[in-house]
VOFI-80499 format. One record per atom (N, C-alpha, C): residue number from 1; atom name; x, y, z. Coordinates in nm, 3 decimals. Layout:
# VOFI-80499
<rec NUM 'CA' <X Y Z>>
...
//
This chain:
# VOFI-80499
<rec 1 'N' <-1.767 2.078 -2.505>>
<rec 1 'CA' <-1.675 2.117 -2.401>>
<rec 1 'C' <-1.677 2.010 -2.292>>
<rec 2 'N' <-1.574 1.955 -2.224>>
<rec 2 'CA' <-1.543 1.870 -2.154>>
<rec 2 'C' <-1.572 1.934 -1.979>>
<rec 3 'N' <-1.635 1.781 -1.942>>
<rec 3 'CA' <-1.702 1.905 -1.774>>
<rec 3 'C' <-1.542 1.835 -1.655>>
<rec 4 'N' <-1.503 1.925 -1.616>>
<rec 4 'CA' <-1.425 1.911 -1.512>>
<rec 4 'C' <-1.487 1.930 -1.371>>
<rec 5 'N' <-1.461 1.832 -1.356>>
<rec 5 'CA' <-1.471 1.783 -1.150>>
<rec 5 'C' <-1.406 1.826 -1.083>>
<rec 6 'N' <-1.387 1.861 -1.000>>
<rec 6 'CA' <-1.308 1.910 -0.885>>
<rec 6 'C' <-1.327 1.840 -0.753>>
<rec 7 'N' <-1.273 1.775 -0.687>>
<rec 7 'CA' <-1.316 1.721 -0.564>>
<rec 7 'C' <-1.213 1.799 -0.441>>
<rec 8 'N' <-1.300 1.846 -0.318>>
<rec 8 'CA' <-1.235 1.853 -0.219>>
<rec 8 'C' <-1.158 1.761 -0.153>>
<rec 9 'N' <-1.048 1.710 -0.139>>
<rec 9 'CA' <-1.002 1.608 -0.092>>
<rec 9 'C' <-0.932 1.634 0.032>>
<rec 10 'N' <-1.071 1.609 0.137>>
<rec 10 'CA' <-1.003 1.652 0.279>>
<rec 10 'C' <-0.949 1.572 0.335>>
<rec 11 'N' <-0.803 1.616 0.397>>
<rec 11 'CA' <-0.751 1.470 0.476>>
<rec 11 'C' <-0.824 1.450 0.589>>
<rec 12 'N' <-0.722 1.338 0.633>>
<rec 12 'CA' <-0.782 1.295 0.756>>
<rec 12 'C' <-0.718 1.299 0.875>>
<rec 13 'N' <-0.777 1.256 1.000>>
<rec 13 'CA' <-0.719 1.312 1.134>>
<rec 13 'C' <-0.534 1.267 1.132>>
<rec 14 'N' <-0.553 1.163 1.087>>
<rec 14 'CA' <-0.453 1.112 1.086>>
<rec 14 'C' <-0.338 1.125 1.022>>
<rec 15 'N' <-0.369 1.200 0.901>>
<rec 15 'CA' <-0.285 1.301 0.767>>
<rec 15 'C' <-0.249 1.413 0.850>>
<rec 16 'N' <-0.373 1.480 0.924>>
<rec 16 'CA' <-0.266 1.629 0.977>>
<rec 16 'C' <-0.224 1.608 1.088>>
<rec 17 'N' <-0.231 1.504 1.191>>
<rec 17 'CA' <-0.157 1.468 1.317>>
<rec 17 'C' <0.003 1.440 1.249>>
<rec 18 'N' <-0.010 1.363 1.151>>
<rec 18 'CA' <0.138 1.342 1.091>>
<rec 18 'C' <0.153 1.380 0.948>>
<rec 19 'N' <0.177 1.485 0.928>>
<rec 19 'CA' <0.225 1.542 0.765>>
<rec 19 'C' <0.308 1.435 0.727>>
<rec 20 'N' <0.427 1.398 0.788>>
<rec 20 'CA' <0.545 1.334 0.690>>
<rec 20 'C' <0.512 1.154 0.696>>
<rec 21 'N' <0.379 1.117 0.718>>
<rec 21 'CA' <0.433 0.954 0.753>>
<rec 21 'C' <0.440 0.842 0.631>>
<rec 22 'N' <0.421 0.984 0.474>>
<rec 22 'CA' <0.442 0.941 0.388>>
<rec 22 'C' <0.592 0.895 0.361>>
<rec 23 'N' <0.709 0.935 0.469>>
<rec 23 'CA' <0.818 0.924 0.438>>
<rec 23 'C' <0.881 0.915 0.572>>
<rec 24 'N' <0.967 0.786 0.525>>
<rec 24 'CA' <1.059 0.732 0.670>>
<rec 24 'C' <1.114 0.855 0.764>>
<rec 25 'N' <1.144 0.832 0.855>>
<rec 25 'CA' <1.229 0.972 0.967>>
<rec 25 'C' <1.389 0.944 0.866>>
<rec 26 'N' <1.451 0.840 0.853>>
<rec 26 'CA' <1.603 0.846 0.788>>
<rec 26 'C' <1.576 0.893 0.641>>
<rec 27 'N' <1.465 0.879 0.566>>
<rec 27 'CA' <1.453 0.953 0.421>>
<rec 27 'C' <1.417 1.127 0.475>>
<rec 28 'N' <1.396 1.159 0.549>>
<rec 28 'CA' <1.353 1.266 0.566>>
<rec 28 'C' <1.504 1.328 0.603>>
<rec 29 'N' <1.600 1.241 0.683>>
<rec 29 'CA' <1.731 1.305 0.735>>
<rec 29 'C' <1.854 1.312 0.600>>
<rec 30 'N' <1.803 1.243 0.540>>
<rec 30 'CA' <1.898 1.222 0.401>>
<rec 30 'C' <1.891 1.381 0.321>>
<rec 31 'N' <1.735 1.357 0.299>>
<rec 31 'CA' <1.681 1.472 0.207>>
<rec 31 'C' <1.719 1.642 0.278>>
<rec 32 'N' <1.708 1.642 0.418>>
<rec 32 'CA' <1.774 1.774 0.508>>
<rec 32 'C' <1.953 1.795 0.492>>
<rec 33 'N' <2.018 1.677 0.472>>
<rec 33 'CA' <2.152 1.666 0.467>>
<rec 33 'C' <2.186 1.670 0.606>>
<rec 34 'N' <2.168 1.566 0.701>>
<rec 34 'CA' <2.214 1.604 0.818>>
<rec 34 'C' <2.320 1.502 0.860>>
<rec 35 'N' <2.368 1.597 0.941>>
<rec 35 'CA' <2.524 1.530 0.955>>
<rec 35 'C' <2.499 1.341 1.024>>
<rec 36 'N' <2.604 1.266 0.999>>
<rec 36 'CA' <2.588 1.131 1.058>>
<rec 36 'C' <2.681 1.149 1.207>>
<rec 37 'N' <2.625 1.132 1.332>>
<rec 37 'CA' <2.669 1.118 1.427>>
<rec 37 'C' <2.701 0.951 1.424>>
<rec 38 'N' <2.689 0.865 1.390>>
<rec 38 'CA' <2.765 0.771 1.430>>
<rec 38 'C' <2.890 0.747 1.407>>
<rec 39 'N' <2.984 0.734 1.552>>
<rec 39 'CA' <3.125 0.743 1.540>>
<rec 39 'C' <3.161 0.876 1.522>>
<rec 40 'N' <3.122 0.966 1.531>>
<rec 40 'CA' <3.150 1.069 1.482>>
<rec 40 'C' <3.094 1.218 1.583>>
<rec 41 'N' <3.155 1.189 1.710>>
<rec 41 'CA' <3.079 1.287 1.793>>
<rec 41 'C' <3.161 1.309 1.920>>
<rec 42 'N' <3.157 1.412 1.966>>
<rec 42 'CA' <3.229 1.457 2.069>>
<rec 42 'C' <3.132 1.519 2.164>>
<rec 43 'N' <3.123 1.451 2.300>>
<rec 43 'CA' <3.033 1.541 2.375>>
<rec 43 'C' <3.114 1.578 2.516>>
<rec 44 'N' <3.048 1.752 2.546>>
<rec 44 'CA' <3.118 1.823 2.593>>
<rec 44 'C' <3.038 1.863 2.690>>
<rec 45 'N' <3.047 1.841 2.799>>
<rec 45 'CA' <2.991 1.885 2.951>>
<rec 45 'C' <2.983 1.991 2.960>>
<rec 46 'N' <2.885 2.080 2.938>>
<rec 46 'CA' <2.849 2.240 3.054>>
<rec 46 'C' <2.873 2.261 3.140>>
<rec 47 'N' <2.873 2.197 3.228>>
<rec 47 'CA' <2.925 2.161 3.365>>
<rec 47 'C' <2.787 2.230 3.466>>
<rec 48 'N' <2.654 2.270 3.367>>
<rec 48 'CA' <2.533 2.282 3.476>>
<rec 48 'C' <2.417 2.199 3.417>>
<rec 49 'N' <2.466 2.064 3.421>>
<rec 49 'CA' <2.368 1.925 3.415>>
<rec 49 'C' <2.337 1.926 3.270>>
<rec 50 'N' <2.363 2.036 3.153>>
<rec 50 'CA' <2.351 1.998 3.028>>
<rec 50 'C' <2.476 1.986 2.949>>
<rec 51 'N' <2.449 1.893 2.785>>
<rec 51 'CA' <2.589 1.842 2.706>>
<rec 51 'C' <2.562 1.894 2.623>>
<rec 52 'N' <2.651 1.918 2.527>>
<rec 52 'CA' <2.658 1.969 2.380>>
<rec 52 'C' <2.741 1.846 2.304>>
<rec 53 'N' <2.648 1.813 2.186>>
<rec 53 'CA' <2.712 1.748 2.107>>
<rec 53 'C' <2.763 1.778 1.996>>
<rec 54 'N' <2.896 1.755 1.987>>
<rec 54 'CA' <2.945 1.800 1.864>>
<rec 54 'C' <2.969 1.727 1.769>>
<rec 55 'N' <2.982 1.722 1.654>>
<rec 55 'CA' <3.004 1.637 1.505>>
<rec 55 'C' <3.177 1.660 1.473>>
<rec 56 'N' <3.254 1.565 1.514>>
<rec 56 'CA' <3.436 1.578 1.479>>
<rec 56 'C' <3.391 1.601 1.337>>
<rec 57 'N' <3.346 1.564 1.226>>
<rec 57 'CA' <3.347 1.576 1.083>>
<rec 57 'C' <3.202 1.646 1.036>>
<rec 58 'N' <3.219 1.790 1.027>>
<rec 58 'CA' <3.058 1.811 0.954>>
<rec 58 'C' <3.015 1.757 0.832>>
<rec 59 'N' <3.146 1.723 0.729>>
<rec 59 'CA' <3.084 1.702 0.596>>
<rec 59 'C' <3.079 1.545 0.563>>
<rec 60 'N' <3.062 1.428 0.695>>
<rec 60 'CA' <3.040 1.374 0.721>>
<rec 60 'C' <2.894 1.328 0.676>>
<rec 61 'N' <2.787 1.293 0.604>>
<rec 61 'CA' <2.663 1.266 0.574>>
<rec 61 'C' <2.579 1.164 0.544>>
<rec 62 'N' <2.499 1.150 0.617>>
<rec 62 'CA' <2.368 1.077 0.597>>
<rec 62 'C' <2.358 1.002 0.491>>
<rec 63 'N' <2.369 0.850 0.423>>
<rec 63 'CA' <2.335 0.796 0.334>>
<rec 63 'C' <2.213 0.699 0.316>>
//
């Protein structure tokens, strides 16, 4: 019978300060499907010191 190992493989400080730094911030926006604001945005005054940005094209996307 064959002996199997098991190792705890604890990360490190630096693994759980950043889960994703296995993967770029724009691979991460691709993979969410999030809309591309460039050129593509309308912003709209509250008129009490905050904006809302809007996307003119939602199906507009991230490549």
């Amino acid at each position: 019978m064959a002996k199997i190992v098991m190792k705890n493989k604890l990360q490190s400080r630096h693994q759980l300060a950043n889960p994703f730094s296995s993967k770029t911030r724009h691979e991460r926006l691709i993979k969410s499907g999030a809309v591309d604001m460039k050129d593509n945005i309308i912003i709209q005054d509250m008129g009490n010191g905050y904006a809302t940005f809007v996307p003119i094209d939602k199906n507009k996307k991230l490549k």
